[in-house]
C-alpha positions, 0 to 999 in steps of 0.5 A: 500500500503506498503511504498516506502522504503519497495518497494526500498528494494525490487527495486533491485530484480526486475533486477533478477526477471522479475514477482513478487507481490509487493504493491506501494510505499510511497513517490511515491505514494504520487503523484501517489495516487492523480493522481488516483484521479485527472483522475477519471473524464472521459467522459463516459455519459450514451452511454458506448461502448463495449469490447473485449478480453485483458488478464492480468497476475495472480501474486497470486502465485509468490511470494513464488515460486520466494523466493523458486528460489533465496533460491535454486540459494543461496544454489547452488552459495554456495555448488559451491564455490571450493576455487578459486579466485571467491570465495569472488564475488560468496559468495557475490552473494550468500548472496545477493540472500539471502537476496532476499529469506527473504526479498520475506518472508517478513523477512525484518531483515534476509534480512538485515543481509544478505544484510549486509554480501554481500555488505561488500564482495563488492556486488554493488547492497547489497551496495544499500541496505544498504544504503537506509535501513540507511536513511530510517527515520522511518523504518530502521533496522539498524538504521537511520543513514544519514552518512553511508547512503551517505557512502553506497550510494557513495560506490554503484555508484562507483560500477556501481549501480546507483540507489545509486544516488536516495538515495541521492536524499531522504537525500537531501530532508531530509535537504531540499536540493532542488536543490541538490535532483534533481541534485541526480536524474537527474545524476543517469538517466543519468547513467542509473538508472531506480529508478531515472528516474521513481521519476524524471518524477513523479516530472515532471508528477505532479509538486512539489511546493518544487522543484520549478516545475510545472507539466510538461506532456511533460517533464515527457514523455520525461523522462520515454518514452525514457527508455527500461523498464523493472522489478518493477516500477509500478508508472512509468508504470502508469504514462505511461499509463495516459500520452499515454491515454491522447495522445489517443495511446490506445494499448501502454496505456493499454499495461502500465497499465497492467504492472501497474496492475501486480504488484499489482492486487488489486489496485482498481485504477489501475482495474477502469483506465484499466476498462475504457479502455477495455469499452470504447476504441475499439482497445482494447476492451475486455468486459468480463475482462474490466466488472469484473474489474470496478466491482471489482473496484465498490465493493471496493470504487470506485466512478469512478468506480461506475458510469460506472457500474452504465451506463453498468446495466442502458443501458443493455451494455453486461450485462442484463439491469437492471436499477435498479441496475444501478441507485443504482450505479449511486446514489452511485457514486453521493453521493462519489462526483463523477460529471459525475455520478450527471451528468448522474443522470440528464440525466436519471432523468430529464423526469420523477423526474425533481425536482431531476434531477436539484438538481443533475445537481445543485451539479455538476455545483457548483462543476465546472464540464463543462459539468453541467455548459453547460446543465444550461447554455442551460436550460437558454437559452430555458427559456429566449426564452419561456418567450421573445415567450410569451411576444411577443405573448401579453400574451393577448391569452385564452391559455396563461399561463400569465396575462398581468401583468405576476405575475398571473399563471394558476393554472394548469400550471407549471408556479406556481412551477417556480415561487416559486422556483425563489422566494425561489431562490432569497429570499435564494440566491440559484442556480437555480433548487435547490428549489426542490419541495421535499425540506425542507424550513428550514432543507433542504434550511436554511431559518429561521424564519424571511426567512419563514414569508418573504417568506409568504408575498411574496407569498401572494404579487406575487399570490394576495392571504392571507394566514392565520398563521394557515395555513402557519405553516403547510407549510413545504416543497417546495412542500406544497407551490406550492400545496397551491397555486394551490388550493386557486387561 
């Protein structure tokens, strides 16, 4: 993504310039790249629904057209100046326009130099220009320079270009003007600036401890919902498409993200958000683009991305099911951290690998994720249920699984594995399920050398059994001990 200096140098093209590819900013991005991250946790289980038709605008070739535009609108401003009274505002104009030609060429020097000339003719919007090129800390052309930035910056405003007031906004942040910066801000929305009221709501949006603000949804939509936008400020558009997600107005969240998208199409976070929407939501559903762009997503890193794939190819939902490729989707997803994908991994493996099947329902709920959380919770119920069921019984039947003493299973049941998996689990402070049967005593679960013979004698105590040193150091896995156990009781 290129940085949001880059972008605000570019800012003021998009008053002239209604489509244009451009990346997303620096500090902007900043909170907006974590909010990507914050939202990829949807609910989408493994029931995914179908899509329609949504169409987005393709950018790829805008750009050069666009710089051809301005360079040609240049030569004309230029070839019409006939010595008259206009002659200082129309040669201003034409250098700003020049300006804009370079900088879509990525001459951001040439650019500069003629933003330069433009604003010395009186050009409020070149004035801008230079003043955020001056305080631009790392990147500056001219040179980083606070003073001519606040001389600039001033100069625009009193020109009625507002977004001057952003600029000193950014140089209050560079003394650590808190205060200050936000009072910046919140008088260029009130004059109309578009840039400020987008890094206003962003702050409200995310909360910025610096500011002394805590994130605020309201607020936020309170400031970027009451303006009429229009041109290129994809974080705003964003963030307007979470905030109307969240407020399940679909048509108006996906008219955002769109607008979002368009400026730069390659985002993968921007395709998984609209993805999900054209999947999931049937008022604007369109399956065949909200398909290609989780795909693309998924290709490109995506975790969230990846787990909806992985539910499309596992459930055949308008793709030819394979589930294979699903599950190689969902393992993906599952291995980058992503929750719901370990979730769904449970569901789909707990009939058949139940062993795997609770490992991966064990890293979701560790990791806070409710949805594991409440499957665990449910699984323990049934288990205190079957238990208080057998005791209730008398555990006297011919069929039971229990002595009375209940520390002796039938050895064709599946009491024996429970069980040694309580006592791995109790021996090694371990969550329940994590004693799979796959699992390694010592790589895989920790225990020592001094676990592993604790481990032994409580087996022999628990089952009323001896097991010889020749043969515990065979012993390796979860498994060899439950299969042990079977055949020598």
């Amino acid at each position: 993504m290129a940085d949001l200096d880059s972008l605000r140098k570019k800012m003021r093209a998009e008053k002239e310039v209604k489509q244009k590819t451009t990346n997303f900013s620096d500090r902007a991005s900043s909170r907006f790249q974590n909010s990507y991250k914050d939202l990829s946790e949807d609910s989408a289980g493994i029931n995914p629904h179908n899509f329609q038709n949504n169409g987005i605008q393709n950018n790829t070739n805008v750009q050069k057209s666009t710089a051809s535009t301005y360079h040609d609108d240049a030569q004309n401003i230029n070839s019409s100046n006939n010595g008259t009274n206009n002659v200082v505002s129309e040669q201003a104009e034409y250098y700003f326009k020049m300006g804009i030609h370079y900088s879509y060429l990525n001459d951001e020097v040439s650019a500069i130099n003629e933003y330069k000339k433009a604003a010395q003719l009186g050009h409020p919007k070149a004035m801008y220009e230079i003043a955020a090129d001056y305080s631009d800390i790392d990147d500056s052309i001219l040179g980083y320079d606070p003073s001519k930035a606040v001389y600039w910056a001033r100069k625009a405003i009193e020109n009625g270009e507002y977004d001057g007031y952003d600029v000193l906004s950014d140089l209050y942040v560079e003394e650590e003007k808190w205060q200050e910066s936000l009072r910046a801000l919140e008088e260029g929305v009130k004059r109309g600036s578009l840039l400020c009221r987008q890094n206003l709501g962003e702050i409200y949006y995310y909360g910025d401890e610096d500011y002394g603000i805590e994130e605020d949804e309201e607020k936020a939509f309170q400031i970027l919902s009451s303006a009429d936008w229009e041109g290129e400020y994809p974080v705003a558009y964003a963030i307007l498409g979470h905030l109307y997600s969240g407020f399940q107005e679909i048509v108006k969240a996906k008219d955002f993200y769109v607008r979002a998208l368009n400026y730069d199409p390659k985002d993968k976070f921007l395709k998984y958000y609209l993805g999900n929407l054209l999947v999931f939501y049937e008022s604007v559903r369109d399956y065949s683009r909200g398909k290609n762009l989780l795909e693309s997503s998924a290709n490109e890193g995506h975790p969230g991305a990846m787990n909806l794939v992985g539910v499309m190819y596992y459930n055949g939902e308008g793709v030819p099911q394979n589930t294979t490729i699903g599950m190689n989707w969902l393992y993906k997803s599952a291995e980058k951290g992503y929750l719901e994908a370990m979730v769904n991994l449970y569901r789909v493996l707990k009939d058949t690998e139940n062993d795997k099947a609770l490992y991966w329902l064990n890293r979701a709920a560790q990791a806070g994720n409710q949805d594991a959380i409440q499957i665990k919770e449910e699984l323990a119920e049934q288990e205190r249920n079957a238990r208080k069921s057998a005791y209730n019984s008398g555990w006297s039947s011919s069929n039971s699984s229990f002595t009375r003493e209940g520390s002796f299973y039938n050895k064709d049941s599946g009491w024996i594995k429970n069980k040694v998996m309580r006592i791995l689990e109790d021996k090694l402070t371990l969550d329940r399920g994590e004693a799979a049967s796959y699992k390694r005593i010592v790589e895989d679960l920790g225990a020592d050398s001094l676990d592993a013979i604790e481990i032994i004698m409580e087996m022999e105590k628990e089952f009323n059994l001896t097991i010889p040193d020749s043969d515990a150091e065979k012993i390796r896995t979860v498994g060899d001990i439950v299969s042990y156990i079977k055949s020598h009781t």
